[in-house]
Backbone as CSV, one residue per row, in Angstrom:
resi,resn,N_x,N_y,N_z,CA_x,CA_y,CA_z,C_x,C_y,C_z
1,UNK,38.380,-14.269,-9.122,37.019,-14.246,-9.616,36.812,-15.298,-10.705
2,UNK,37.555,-15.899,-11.660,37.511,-16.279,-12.538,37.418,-17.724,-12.160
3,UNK,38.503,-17.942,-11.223,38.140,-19.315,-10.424,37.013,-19.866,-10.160
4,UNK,36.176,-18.769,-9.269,34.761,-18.891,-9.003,33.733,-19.078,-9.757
5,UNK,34.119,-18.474,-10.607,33.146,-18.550,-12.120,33.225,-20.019,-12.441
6,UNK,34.489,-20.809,-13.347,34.752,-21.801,-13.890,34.095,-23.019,-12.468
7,UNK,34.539,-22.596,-11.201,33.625,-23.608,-10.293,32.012,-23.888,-10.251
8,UNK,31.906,-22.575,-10.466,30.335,-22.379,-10.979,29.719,-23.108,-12.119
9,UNK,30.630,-22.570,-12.758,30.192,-23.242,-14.261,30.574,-24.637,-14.213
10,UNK,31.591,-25.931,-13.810,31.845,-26.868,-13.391,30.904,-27.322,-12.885
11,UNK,29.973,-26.716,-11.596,28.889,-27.649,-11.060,27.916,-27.384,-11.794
12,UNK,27.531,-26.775,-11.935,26.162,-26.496,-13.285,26.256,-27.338,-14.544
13,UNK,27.327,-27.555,-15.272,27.255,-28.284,-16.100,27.511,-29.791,-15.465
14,UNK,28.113,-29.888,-14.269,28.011,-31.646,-14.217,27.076,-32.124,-14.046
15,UNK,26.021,-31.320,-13.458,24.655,-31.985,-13.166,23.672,-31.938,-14.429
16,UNK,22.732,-32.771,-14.766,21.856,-32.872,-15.712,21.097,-31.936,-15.484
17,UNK,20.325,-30.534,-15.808,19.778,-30.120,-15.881,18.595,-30.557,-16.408
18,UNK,17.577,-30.705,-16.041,16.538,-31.227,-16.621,15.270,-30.396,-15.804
19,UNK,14.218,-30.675,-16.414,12.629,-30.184,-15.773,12.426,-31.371,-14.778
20,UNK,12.362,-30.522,-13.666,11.892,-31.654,-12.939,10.309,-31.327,-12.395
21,UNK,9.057,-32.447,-12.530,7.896,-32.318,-12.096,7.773,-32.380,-11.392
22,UNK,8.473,-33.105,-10.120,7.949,-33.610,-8.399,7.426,-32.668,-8.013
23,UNK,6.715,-32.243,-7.293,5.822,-31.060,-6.294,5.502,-31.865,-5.094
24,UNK,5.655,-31.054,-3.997,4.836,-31.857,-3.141,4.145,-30.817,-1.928
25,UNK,3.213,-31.729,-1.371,2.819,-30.764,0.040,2.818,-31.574,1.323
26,UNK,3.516,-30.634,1.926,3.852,-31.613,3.733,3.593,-30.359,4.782
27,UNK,3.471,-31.361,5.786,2.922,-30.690,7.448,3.918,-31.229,8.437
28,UNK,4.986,-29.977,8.717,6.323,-30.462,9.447,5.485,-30.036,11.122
29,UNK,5.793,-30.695,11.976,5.767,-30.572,12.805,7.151,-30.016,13.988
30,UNK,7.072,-28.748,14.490,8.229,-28.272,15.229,9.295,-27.344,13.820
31,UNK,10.585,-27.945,13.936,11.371,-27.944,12.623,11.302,-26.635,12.570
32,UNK,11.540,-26.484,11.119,11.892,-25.424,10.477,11.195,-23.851,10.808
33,UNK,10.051,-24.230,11.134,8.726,-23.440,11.216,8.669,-22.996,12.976
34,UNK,9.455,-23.595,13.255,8.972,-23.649,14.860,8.490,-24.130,15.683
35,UNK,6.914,-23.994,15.841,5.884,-24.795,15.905,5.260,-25.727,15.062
36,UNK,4.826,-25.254,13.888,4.365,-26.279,12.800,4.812,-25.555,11.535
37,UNK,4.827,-26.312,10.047,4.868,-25.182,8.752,3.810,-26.179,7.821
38,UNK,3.276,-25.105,7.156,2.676,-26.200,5.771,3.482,-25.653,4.965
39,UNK,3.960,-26.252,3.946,5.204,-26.682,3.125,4.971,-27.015,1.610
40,UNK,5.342,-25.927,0.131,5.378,-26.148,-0.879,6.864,-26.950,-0.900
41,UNK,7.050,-27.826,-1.845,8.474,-28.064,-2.188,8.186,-28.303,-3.396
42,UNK,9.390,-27.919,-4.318,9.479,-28.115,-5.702,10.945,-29.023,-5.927
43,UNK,11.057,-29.993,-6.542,12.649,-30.600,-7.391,13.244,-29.463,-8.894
44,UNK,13.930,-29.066,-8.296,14.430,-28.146,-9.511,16.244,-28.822,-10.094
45,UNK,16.728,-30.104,-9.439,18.484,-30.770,-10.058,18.169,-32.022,-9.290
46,UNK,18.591,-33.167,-10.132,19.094,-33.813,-10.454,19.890,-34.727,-10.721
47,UNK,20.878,-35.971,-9.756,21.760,-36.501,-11.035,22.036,-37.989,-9.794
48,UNK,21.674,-39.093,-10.421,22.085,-40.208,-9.957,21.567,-40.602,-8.507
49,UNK,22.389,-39.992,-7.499,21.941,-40.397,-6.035,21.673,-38.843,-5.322
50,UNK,21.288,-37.992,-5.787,21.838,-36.184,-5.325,20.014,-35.435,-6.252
51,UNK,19.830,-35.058,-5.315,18.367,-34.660,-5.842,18.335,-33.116,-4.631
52,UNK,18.274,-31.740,-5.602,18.081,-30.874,-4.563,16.445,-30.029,-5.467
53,UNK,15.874,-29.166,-4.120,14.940,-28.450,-4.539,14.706,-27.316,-3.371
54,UNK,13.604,-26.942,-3.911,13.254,-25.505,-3.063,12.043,-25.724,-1.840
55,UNK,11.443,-25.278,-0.853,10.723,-24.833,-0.750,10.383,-24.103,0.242
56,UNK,9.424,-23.933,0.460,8.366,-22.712,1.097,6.977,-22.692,1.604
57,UNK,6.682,-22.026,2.826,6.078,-22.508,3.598,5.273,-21.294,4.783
58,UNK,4.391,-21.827,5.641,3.731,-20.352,6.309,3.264,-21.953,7.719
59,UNK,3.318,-20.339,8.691,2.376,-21.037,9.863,2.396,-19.440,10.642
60,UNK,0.876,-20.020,11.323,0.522,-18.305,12.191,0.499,-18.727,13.182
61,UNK,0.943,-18.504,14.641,0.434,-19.251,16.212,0.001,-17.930,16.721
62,UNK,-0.720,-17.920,17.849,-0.908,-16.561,19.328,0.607,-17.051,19.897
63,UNK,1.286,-16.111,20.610,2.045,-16.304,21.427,1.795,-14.999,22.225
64,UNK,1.381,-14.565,23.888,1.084,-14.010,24.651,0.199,-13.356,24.601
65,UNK,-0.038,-11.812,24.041,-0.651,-10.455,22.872,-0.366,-10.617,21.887
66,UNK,-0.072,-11.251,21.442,0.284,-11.213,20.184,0.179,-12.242,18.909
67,UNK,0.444,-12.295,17.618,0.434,-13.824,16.399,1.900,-13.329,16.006
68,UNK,2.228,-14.449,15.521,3.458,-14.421,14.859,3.406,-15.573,13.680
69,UNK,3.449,-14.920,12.813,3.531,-15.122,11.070,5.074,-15.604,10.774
70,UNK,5.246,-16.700,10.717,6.550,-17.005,10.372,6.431,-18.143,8.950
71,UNK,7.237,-17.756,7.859,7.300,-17.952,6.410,9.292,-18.758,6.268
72,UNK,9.454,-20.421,6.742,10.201,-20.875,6.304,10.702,-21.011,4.845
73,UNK,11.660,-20.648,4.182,12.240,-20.565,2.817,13.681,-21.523,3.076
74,UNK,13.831,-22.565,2.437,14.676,-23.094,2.796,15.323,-23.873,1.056
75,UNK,16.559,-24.341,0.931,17.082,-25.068,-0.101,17.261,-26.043,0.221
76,UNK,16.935,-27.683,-0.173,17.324,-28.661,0.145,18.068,-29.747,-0.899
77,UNK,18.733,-30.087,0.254,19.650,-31.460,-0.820,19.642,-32.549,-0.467
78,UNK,19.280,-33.817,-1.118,18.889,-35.281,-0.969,19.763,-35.823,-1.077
79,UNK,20.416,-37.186,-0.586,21.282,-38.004,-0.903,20.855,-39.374,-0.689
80,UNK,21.118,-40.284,-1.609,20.565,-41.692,-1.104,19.750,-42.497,-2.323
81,UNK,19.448,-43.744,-2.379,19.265,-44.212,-3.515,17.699,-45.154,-2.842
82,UNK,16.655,-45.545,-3.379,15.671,-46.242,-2.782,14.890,-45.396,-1.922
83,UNK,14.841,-46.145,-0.550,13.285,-45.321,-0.024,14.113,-44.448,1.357
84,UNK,15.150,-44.754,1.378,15.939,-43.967,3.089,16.824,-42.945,2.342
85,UNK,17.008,-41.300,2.572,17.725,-40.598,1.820,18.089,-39.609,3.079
86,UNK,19.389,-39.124,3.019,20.032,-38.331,3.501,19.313,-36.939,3.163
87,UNK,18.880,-35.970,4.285,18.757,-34.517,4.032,19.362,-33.487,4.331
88,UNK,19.317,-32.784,3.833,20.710,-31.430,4.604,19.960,-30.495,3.619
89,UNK,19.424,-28.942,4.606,19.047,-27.512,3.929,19.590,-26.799,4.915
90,UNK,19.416,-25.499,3.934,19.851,-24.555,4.667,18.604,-23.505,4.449
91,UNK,18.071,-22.477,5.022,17.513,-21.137,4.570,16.906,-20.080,5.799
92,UNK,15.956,-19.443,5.548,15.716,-18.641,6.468,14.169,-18.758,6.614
93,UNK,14.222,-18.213,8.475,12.838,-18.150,8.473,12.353,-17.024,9.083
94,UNK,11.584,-15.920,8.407,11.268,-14.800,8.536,10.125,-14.785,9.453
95,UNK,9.990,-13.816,10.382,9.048,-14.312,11.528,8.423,-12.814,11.760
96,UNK,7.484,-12.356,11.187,6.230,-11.043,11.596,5.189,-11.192,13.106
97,UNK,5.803,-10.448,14.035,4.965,-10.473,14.904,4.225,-9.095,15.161
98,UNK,3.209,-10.109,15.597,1.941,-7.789,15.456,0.831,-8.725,16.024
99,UNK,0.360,-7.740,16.880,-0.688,-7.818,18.158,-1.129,-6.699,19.020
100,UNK,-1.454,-6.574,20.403,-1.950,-5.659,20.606,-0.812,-4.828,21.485
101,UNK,0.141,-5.668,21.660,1.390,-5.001,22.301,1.870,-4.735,21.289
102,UNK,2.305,-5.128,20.410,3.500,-5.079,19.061,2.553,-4.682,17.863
103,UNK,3.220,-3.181,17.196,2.385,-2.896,16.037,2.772,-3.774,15.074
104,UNK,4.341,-4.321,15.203,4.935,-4.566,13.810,6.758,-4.999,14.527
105,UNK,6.840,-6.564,14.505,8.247,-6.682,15.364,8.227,-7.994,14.253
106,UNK,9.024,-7.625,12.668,10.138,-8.505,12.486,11.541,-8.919,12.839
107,UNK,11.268,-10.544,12.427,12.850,-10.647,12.651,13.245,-11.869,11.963
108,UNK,14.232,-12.479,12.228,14.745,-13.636,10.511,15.651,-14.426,11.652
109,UNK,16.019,-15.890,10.918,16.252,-16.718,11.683,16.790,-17.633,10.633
110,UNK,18.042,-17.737,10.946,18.687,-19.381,10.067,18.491,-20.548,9.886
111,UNK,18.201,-20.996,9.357,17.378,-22.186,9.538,18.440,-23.302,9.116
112,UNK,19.091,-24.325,9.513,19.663,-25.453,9.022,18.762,-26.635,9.354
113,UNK,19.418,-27.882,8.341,18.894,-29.242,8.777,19.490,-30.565,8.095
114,UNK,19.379,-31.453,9.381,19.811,-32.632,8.578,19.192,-33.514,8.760
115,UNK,18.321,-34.832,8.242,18.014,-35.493,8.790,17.954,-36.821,7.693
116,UNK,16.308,-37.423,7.928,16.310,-38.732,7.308,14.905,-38.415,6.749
117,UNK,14.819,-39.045,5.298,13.946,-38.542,4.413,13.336,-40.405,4.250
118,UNK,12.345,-40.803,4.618,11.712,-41.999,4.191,10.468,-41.646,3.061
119,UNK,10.787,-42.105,1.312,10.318,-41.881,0.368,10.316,-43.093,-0.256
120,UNK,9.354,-43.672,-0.247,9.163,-45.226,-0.713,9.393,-45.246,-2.470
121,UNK,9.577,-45.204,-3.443,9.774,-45.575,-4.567,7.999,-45.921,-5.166
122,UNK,7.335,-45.625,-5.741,6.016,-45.767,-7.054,5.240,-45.422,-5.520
123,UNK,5.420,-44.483,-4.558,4.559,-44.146,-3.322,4.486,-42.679,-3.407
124,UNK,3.226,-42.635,-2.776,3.141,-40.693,-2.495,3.113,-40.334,-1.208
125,UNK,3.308,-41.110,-0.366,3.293,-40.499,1.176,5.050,-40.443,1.427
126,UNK,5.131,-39.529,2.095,6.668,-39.581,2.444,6.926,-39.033,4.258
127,UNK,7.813,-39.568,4.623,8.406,-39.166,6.219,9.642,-38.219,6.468
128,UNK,9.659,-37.610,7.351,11.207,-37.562,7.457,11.387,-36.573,9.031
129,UNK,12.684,-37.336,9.864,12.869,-36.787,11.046,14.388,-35.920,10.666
130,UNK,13.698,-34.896,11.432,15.422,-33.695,10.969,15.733,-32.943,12.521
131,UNK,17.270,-32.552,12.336,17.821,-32.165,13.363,17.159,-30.730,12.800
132,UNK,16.757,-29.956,13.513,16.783,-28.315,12.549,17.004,-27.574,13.559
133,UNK,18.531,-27.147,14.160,18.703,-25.858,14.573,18.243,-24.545,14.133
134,UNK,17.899,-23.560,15.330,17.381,-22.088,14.688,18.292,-21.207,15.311
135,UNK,19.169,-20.323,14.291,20.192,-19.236,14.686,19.126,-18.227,14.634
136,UNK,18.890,-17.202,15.658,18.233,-16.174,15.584,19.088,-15.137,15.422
137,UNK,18.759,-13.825,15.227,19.666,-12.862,14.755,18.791,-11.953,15.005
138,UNK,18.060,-11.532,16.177,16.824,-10.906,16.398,17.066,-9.160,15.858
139,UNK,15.716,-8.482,15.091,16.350,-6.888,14.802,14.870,-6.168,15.333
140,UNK,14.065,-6.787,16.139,13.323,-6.310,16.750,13.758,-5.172,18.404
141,UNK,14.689,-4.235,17.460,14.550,-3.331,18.712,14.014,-2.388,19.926
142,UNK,12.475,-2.284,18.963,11.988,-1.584,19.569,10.987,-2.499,21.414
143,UNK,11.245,-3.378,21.321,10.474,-4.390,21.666,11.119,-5.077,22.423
144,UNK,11.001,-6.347,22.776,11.278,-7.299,23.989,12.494,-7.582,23.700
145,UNK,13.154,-8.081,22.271,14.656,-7.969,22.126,15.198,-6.568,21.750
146,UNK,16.385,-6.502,22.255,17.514,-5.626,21.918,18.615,-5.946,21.011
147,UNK,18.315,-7.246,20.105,19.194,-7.577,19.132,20.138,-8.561,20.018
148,UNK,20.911,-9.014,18.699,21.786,-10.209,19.512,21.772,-11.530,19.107
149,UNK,22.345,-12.816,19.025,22.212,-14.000,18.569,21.823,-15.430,19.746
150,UNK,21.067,-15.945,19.094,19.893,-16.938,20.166,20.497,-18.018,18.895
151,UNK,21.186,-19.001,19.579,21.161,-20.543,18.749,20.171,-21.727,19.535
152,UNK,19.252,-22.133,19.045,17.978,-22.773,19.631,18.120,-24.429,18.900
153,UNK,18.471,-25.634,20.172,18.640,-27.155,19.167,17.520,-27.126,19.345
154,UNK,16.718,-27.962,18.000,15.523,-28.105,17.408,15.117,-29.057,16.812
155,UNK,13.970,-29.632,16.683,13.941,-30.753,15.904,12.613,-30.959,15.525
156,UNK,12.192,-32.021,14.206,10.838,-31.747,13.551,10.443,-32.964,13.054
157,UNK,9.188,-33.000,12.783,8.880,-34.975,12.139,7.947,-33.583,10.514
158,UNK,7.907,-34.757,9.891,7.093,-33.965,8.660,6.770,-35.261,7.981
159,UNK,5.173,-35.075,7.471,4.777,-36.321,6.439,4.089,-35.236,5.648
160,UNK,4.535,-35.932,4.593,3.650,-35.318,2.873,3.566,-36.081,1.922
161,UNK,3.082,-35.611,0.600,2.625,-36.263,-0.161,2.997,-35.855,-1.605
162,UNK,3.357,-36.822,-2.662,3.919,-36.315,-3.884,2.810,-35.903,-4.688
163,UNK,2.754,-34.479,-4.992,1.908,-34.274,-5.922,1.838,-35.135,-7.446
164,UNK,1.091,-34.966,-8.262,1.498,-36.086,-9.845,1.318,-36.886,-9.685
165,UNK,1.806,-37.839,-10.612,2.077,-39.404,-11.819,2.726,-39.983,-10.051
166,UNK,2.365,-41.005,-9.626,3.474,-42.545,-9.111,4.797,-42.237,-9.809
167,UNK,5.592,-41.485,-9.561,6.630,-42.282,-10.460,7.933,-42.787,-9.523
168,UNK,8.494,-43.543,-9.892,9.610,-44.293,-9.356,10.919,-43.363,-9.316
169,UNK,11.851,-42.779,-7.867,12.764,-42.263,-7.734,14.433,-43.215,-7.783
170,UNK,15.300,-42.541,-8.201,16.517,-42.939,-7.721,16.477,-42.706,-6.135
C-alpha cells in the first residue's frame, strides 16, 4: 500500500499543478457517443508536452420504440508539442433507454480512444480523428439483452472550439 501511495504522490507532485482555463465545446461525430455527442471539456494538468482533462457530454437518438439517452464521461490525455497532438482516453458511456416498449433499460459501456488531435496554436477551432472502441457490458435484463460483453471497433471525427483568451499552447 505504501508503494502505491508514494507512486501517487510521485506523479502528483511531478506535474505542475496549476489552474488551468481552457474550456471548450465540440460536436463528435460517431465516437464516443455512438452516433453523435455534444461535448464539455475542461484542462485540469499540465506539464511541457502532456496536457490531460475531463469531459462530458449528452446525445438523445429514436432507435426502433424507443430514445436512448446516452451521457459520454471520459478522461483524456494529450501528447505532442504545436498544432498535431497525440490522444488517448479512457471512460464510460452510460446509455438510458425508455420508450414505448422499454419503461426503463440502462446500461454502461467502456469507452477507449486514441487518435489525432489537430489544435493550431493562437486558434480556436480544433479537429481530431479517433479510433474509439465500445466494450459493452450490457445489464439490461429485463429486455432484448440478457447481459454479456459486445466489443464494437468504432470510430469518430469531432471539431470544436476553445472557449476564452487566443492563447498559445505547448
Amino acid at each position: 500500500m505504501s508503494r502505491k501511495l508514494f507512486f501517487f504522490l510521485f506523479l502528483l507532485l511531478n506535474f505542475n499543478l496549476h489552474a488551468q482555463d481552457e474550456r471548450y465545446l465540440s460536436l463528435e461525430l460517431g465516437g464516443s457517443g455512438g452516433v453523435y455527442s455534444l461535448n464539455f471539456e475542461r484542462d485540469f494538468l499540465q506539464k511541457e508536452k502532456h496536457r490531460f482533462s475531463w469531459r462530458g457530454g449528452g446525445e438523445i437518438f429514436p432507435v426502433d420504440n424507443r430514445y436512448q439517452l446516452v451521457f459520454p464521461l471520459l478522461l483524456n490525455g494529450y501528447y505532442g508539442g504545436g498544432a498535431h497532438k497525440l490522444k488517448y482516453a479512457f471512460g464510460q458511456g452510460v446509455t438510458i433507454a425508455f420508450g414505448k416498449a422499454y419503461s426503463f433499460a440502462p446500461f454502461s459501456r467502456t469507452v477507449l480512444n486514441l487518435g489525432w488531435r489537430y489544435e493550431p496554436p493562437g486558434k480556436k477551432l480544433f479537429f481530431e480523428a479517433n479510433y474509439t472502441p465500445l466494450i459493452s457490458y450490457l445489464m439490461a435484463l429485463r429486455y432484448e439483452y440478457v447481459g454479456g460483453w459486445q466489443y464494437e471497433h468504432w470510430g469518430g471525427f469531432t471539431i470544436g472550439y476553445r472557449l476564452g483568451p487566443k492563447t498559445a499552447k505547448p
